[in-house]
C-alpha positions in Angstrom: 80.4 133.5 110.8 80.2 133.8 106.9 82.2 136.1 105.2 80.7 138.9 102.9 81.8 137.1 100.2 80.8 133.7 101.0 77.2 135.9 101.6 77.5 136.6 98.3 78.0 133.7 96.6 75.0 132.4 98.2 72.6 134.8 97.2 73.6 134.8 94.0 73.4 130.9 93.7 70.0 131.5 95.4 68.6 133.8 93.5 69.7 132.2 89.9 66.7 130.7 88.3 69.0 128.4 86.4 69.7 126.4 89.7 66.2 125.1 89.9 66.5 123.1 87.0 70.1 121.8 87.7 70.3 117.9 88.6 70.8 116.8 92.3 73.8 115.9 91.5 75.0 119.3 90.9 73.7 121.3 93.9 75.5 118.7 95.6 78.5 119.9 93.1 77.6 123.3 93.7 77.7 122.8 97.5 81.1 120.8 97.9 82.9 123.7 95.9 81.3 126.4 98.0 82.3 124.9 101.7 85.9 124.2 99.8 86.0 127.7 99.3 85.1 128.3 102.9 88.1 125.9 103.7 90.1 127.8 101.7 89.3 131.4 102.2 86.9 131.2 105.6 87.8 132.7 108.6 87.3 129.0 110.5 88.2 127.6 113.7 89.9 124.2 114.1 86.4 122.9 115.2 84.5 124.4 112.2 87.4 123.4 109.9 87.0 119.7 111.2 83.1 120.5 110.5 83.2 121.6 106.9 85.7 118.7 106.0 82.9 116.1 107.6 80.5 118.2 105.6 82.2 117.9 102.0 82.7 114.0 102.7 78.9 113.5 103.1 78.5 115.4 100.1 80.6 113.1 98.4 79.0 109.8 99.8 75.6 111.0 99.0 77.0 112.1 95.4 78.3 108.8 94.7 75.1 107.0 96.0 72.8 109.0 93.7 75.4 108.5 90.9 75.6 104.7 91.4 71.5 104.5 91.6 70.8 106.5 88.2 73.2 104.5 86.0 
């Protein structure tokens, strides 16, 4: 279960008007450095630990595919 914080930080990216007109590139950003803060300051299980690491390293591969396809 998210923390209140974690609750938060996601309304508050939600509701910012700004991040409609961000780049793929950084909502995938965006997302990475949230679930490393849920690493890092979530209340997480071994199993949801092992989740959110799988997570962030999609994240990466799918950042580095979009970056390699719009140079």
């Amino acid at each position: 279960m998210l923390r209140t914080k974690t609750r938060r930080v996601l309304a508050a990216a939600l509701a910012n008007p700004r991040a409609d007109r961000e780049p793929a590139t950084e909502h995938i950003r965006n997302a990475i450095q949230l679930l490393e803060n849920l690493l890092e300051f979530g209340a997480l299980d071994d199993e949801h630990r092992k989740d959110v690491r799988a997570s962030i390293r999609r994240l990466w591969l799918a950042l580095r595919e979009i970056e390699r396809s719009n140079v």
